[in-house]
C-alpha positions as a Markdown table, in Angstrom:
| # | Residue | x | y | z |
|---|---|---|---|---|
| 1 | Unk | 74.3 | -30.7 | -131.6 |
| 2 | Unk | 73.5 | -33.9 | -132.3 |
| 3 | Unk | 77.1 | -34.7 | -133.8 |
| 4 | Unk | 78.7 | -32.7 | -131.1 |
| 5 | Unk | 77.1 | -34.8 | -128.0 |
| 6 | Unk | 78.3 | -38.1 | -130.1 |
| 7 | Unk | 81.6 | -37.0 | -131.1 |
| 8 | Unk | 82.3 | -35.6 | -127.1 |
| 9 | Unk | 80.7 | -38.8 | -125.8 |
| 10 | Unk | 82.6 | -41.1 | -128.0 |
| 11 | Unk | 86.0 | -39.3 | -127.0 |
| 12 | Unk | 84.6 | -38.9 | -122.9 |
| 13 | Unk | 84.1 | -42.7 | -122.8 |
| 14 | Unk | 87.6 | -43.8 | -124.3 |
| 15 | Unk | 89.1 | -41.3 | -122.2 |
| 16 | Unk | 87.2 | -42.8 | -119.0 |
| 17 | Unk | 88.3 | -46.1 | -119.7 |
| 18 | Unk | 91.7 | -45.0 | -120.3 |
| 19 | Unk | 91.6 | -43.8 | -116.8 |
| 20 | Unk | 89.9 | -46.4 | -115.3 |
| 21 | Unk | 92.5 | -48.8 | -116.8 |
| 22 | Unk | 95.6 | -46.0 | -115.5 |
| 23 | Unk | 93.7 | -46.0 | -111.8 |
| 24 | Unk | 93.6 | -50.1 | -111.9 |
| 25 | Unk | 97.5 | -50.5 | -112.7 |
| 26 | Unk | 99.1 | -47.4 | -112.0 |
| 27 | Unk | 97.5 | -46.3 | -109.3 |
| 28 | Unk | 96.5 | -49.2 | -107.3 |
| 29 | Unk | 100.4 | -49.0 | -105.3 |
| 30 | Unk | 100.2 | -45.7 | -105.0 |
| 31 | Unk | 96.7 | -44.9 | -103.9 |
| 32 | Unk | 94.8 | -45.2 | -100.1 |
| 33 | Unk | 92.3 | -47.5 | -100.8 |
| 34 | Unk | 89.6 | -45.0 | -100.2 |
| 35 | Unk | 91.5 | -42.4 | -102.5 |
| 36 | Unk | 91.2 | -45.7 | -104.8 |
| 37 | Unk | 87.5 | -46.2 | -104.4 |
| 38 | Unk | 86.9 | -42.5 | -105.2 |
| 39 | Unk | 89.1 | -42.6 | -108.4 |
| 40 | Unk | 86.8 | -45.4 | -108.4 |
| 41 | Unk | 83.7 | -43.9 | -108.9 |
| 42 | Unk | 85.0 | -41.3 | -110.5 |
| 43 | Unk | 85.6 | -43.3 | -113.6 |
| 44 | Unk | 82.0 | -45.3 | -113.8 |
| 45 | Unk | 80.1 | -41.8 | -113.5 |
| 46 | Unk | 82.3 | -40.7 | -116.4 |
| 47 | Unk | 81.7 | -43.8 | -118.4 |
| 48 | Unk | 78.1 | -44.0 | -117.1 |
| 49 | Unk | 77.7 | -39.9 | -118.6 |
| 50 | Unk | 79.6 | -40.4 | -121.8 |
| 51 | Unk | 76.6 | -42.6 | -122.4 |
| 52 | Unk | 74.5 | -40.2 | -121.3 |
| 53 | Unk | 75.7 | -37.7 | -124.0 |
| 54 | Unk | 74.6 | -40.4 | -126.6 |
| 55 | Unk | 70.8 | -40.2 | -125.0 |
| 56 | Unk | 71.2 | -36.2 | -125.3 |
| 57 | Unk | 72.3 | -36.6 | -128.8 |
| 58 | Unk | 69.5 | -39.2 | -129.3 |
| 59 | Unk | 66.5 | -36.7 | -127.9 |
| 60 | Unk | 68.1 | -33.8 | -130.3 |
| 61 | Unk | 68.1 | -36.0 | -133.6 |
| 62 | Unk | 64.2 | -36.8 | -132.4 |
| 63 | Unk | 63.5 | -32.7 | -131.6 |
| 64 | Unk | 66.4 | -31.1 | -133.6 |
| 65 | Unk | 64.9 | -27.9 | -132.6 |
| 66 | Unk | 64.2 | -28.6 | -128.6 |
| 67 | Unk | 66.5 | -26.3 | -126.7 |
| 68 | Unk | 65.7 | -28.2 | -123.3 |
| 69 | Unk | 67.4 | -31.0 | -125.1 |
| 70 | Unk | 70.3 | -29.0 | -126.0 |
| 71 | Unk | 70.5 | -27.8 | -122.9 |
| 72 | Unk | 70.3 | -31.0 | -121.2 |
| 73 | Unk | 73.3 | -32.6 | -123.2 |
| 74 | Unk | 75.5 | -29.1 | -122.4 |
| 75 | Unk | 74.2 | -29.7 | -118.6 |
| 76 | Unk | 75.4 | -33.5 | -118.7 |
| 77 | Unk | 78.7 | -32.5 | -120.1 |
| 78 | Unk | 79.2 | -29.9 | -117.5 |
| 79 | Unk | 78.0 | -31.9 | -114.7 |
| 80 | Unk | 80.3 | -34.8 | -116.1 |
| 81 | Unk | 83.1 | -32.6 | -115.8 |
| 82 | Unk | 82.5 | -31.2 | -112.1 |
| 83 | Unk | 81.7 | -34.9 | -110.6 |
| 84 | Unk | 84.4 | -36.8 | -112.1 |
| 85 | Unk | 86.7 | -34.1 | -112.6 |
| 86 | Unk | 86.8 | -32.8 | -109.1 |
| 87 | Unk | 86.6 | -36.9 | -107.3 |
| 88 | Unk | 90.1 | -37.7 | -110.2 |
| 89 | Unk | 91.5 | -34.3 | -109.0 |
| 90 | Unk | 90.5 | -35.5 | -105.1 |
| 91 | Unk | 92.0 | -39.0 | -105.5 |
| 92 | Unk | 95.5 | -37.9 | -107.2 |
| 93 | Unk | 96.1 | -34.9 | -105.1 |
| 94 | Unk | 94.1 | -35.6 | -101.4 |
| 95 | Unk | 92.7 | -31.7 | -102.1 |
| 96 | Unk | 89.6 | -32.2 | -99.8 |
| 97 | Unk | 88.5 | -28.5 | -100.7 |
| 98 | Unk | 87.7 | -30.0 | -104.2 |
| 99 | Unk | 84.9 | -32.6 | -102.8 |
| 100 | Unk | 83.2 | -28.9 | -102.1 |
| 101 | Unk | 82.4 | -29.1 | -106.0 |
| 102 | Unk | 81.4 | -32.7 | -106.4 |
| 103 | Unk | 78.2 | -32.1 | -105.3 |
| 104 | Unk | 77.4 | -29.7 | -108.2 |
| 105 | Unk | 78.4 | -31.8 | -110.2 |
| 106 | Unk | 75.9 | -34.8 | -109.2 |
| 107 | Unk | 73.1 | -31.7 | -109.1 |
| 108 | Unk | 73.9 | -30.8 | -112.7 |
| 109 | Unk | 73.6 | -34.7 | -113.9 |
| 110 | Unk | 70.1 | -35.3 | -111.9 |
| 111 | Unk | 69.1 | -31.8 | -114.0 |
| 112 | Unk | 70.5 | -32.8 | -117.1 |
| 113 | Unk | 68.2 | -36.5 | -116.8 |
| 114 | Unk | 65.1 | -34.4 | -116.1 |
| 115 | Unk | 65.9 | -31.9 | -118.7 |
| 116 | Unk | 66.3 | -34.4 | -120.7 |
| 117 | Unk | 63.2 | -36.6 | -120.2 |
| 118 | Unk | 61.0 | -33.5 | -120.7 |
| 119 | Unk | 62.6 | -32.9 | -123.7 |
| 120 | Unk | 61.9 | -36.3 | -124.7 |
| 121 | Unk | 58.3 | -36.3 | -123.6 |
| 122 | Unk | 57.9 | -33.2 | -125.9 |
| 123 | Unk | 56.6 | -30.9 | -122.8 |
């Protein structure tokens, strides 16, 4: 796993600042500025948890056996997906349904960081 979480971080975090440069010229016209603050965040929580995937691959080359730390980096990926996914989806397309599944999201990252720091802590 420990390749996995670095080779999926590595690719998350080009593809966040990809986007993050596409929301600051392409979208700027085009976007309300609070769709434009939500694209926004959207890309520093995908930058911020394509780091995060390095720390998960981190803990499982110190416990390459620790399925908590595993589990945490699958979490972190998953929970990386739902946040940013659904506020880029929310921005683009003003689907206010979608900000029903941000919040999972945000819960799976705050998991994923305690998973993770047990994992670390060896408990």
């Amino acid at each position: 796993m420990v390749r996995t979480f670095i080779v999926i971080g590595a690719l998350s975090a080009a593809a966040a600042i990809g986007l993050g440069a596409f929301g600051a010229h392409a979208l700027r016209a085009t976007l309300a500025p609070r769709m434009l603050e939500i694209y926004h965040t959207a890309v520093f929580y995908h930058l911020t948890h394509s780091l995060g995937l390095f720390a998960a691959a981190f803990v499982c080359s110190l416990k390459p056996h620790s399925r908590l730390a595993r589990a945490a980096g699958l979490t972190m990926l998953a929970g990386l997906l739902l946040f940013s996914g659904s506020l880029y989806l929310l921005a683009i397309s003003s689907l206010t349904a979608l900000g029903a599944v941000t919040p999972l999201g945000g819960t799976a990252l705050i998991v994923a960081w305690l998973m993770l720091a047990l994992a670390a802590s060896g408990k």
